[in-house]
Structure formats: structure tokens, C-alpha cells
MIMARPA-418948 format. One record per residue: residue in one letter; x, y, z of N, C-alpha, C, O, CB in turn. Coordinates in steps of 0.05 Angstrom, whole numbers, plus 5000, padded with zeros to 4 digits. Glycine has a CB too. Layout:
// residues N
aXYZXYZXYZXYZXYZ...
END
This chain:
// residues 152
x717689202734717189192762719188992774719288762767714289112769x720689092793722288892813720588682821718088662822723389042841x722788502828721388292860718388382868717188602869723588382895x717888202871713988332878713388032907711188072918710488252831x714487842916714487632930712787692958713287872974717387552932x711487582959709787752994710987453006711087222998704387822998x711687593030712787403054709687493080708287693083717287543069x709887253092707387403113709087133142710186923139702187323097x708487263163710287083184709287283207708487523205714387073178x709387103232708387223253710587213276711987013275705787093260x711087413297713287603306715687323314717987373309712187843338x715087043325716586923328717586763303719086593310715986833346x717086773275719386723252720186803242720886733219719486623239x720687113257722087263234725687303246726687323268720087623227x726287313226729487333230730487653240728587813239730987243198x732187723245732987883260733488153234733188393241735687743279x734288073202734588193189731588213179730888443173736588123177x729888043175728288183167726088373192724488543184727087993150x726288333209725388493235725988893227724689093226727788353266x729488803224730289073217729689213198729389453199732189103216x729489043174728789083160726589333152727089563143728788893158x724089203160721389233156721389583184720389813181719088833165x722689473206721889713223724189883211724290053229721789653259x726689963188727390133181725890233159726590443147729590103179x724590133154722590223126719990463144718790653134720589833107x719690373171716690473175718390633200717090633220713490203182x720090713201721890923210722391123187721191333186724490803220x723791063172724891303152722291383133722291573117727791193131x719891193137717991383123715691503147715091733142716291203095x714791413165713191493187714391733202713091923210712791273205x717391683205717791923240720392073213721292283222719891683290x721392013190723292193175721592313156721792563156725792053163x719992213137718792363113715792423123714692623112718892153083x714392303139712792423138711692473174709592423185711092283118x714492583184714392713212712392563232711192733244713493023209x711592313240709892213262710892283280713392263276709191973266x710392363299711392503320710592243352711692233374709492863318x708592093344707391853356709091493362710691393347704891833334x708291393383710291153386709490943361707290873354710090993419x712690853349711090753331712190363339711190153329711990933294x713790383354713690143380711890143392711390303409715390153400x710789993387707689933415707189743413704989693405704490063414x709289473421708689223433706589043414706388803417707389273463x704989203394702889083383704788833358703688663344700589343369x706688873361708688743331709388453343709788283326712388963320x709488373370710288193374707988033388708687813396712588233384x705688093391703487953397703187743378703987783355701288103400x701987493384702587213367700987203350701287053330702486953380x698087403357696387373329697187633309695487673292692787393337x698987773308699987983292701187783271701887553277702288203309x701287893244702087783225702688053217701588273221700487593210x705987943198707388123179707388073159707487833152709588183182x707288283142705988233112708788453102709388673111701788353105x710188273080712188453065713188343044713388103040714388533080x713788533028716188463002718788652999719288892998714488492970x720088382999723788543001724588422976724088212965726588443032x727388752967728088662951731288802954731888932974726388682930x732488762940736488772945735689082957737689162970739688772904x733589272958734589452981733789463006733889673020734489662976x732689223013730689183043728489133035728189013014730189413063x725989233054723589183059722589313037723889533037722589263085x720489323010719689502996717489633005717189873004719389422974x715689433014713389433019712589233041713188993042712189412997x710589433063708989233082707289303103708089513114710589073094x705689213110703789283139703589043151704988843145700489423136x700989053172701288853183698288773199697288963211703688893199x697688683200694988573215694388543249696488463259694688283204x692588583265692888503292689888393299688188473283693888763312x689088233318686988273332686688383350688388373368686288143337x683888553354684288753372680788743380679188733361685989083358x679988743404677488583425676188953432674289003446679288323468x677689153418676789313425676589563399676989813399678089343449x675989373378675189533352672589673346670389563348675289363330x673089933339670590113348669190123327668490363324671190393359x668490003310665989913292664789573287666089383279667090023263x661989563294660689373290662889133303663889163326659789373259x663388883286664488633293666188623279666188413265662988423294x668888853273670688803265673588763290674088903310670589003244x674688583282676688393303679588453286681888513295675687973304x678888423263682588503256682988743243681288833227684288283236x685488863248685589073238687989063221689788893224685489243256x688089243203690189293180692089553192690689713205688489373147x694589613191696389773200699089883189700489743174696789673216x699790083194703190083187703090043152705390053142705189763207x701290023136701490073110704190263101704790503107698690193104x705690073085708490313084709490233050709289993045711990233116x710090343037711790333019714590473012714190713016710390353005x717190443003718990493007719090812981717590792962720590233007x720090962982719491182963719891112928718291112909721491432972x722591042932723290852902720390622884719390592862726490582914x719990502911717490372894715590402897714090212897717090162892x714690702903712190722904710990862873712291002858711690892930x708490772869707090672842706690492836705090462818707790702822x707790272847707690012831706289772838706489542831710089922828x704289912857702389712864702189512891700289362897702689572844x704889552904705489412914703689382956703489212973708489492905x702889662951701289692978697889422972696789252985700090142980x697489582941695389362934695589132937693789002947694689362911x697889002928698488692929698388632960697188432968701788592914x699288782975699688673002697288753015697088713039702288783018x695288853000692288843016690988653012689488553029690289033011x691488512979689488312965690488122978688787952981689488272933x692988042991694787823006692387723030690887533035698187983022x693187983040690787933072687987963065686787943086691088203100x686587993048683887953039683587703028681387603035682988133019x684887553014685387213008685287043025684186823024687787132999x687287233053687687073081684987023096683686813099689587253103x684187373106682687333114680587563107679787733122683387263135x679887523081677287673069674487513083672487633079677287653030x674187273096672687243115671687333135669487253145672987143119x673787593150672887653176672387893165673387973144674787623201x670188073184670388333182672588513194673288513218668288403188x673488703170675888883188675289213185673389353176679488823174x677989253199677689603200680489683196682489543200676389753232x680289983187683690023182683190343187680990433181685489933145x684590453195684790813198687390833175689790793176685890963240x685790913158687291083131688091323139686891463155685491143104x690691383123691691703112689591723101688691513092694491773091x687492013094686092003082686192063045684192083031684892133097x688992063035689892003013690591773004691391702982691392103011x690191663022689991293011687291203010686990973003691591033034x685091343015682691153025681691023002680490813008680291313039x681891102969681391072959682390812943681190702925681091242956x685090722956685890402954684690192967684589952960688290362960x683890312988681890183006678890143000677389953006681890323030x678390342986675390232972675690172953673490142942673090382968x677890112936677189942909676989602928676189402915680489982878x677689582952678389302962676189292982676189113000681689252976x673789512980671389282990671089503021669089463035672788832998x672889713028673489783056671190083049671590253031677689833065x669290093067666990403069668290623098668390633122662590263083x668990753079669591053110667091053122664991023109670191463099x667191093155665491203171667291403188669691423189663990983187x664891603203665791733209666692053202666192153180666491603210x667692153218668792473205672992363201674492213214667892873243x673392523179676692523182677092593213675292683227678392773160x680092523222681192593245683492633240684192603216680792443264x685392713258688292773252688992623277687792603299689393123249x691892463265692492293282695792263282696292023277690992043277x697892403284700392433292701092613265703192593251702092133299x698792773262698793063249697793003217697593193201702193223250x697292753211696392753185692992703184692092613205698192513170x691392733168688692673163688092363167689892203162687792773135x686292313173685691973172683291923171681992093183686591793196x682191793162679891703158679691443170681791303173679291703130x677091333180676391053194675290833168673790933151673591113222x675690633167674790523144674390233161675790143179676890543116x671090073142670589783163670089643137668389773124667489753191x670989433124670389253106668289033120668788953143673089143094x666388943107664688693121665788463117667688473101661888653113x664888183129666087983126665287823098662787813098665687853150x666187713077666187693051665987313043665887233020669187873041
END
């Protein structure tokens, strides 16, 4: 396994390369491999309680998502949300979406959260504590599922 290093930084320390970084990774896999057709700019990246969660290695960003608070989360008393889950194609298998969940569950496995899964991932999400509610939905053409972890 490469580099495995989680960096986590919030929108005003990140450097300009790793900025690009991370949003060429969740470009060429969101709106090129797996067609989102949806904005995937939406101002939410530079809000001050957003945190970026990633690991780079000599080919960019490998792996990363990112966290937000959000006053208008539609289950129970969950306040932060998980997002943008991305891994680069080369390293995907290797665990690396996991590491960067267990990162923000260390952080803040205290609060209760919520995340809208591909519904082919959900099952990384419940080995980490996260219960689907809800019916699947389709949401910039792929399946998704709603998922709320309690506060721990």
C-alpha cells in the first residue's frame, strides 16, 4: 500500500495545490466516470466549519471527503454531515475511503451525523456505526441511500 497520511484542514489552510488537487479528483470521478450531471461547486467547501479530509500521494489527491455543519439536517439531531467521499481509481481497494471515515469518527464520533450514500457503499458505512433510513433515492442519476450514525 502507498502513502496512506490523512491531512484534514479547513478551507482557509489549504494551499492552492492542494485545493486543486482534491477538486480534480472529485471532478474526474463525479462529472467524468461516473457522469453527475449536478453542481458539484456549491460554496459549501469554503464555509469555516467545513473540514477537508485527504490523502495525497506523487499522483495528487488519492483519497478524500469532507465534513460540513448543516442547521438543516433531515434526521433527528444530526449537525454534521459527511460528503464528496471519493477515491482515485488506481487506489481504490485499499481501504483508504475507510481510513478517512475512522479519521472523522476519532474527530468527531461524539456528534451525531448523517451522510447520503451511493447505495453501493452503504455497507462501509455500517461497518462504522452509520443505520440507512428511509427509501433509496436517485440523486444526479445514481441510487443513494440516507444514512444517521448516533452520537458515540
Amino acid at each position: 500500500m502507498s502513502d496512506c497520511s490523512i491531512v484534514h484542514k479547513h478551507w482557509d489552510e489549504l494551499s492552492t495545490t492542494e485545493l486543486y488537487a482534491f477538486l480534480k479528483l472529485r471532478t474526474d470521478v463525479f462529472f467524468v466516470e461516473q457522469k453527475v450531471d449536478e453542481e458539484e461547486l456549491d460554496y459549501r467547501d469554503l464555509e469555516p466549519e467545513t473540514v477537508h479530509f485527504y490523502i495525497a500521494d506523487e499522483g495528487g489527491t488519492a483519497a478524500y471527503l469532507r465534513t460540513l455543519l448543516d442547521d438543516t439536517a433531515e434526521h433527528l439531531d444530526a449537525r454534521r454531515v459527511i460528503g464528496r467521499v471519493v477515491v482515485r481509481a488506481d487506489r481504490r481497494g485499499e481501504g483508504l475511503a475507510k481510513l478517512l471515515l475512522d479519521r472523522v469518527l476519532s474527530l468527531y464520533g461524539h456528534e451525531p451525523m448523517l451522510l447520503h450514500a451511493q447505495e453501493y457503499a452503504a455497507p462501509l458505512y455500517a461497518k462504522a456505526g452509520f443505520e440507512a433510513f428511509g427509501d433509496p433515492y436517485d440523486e444526479a442519476g445514481i441510487s443513494h441511500i440516507s444514512m444517521y450514525r448516533a452520537a458515540k
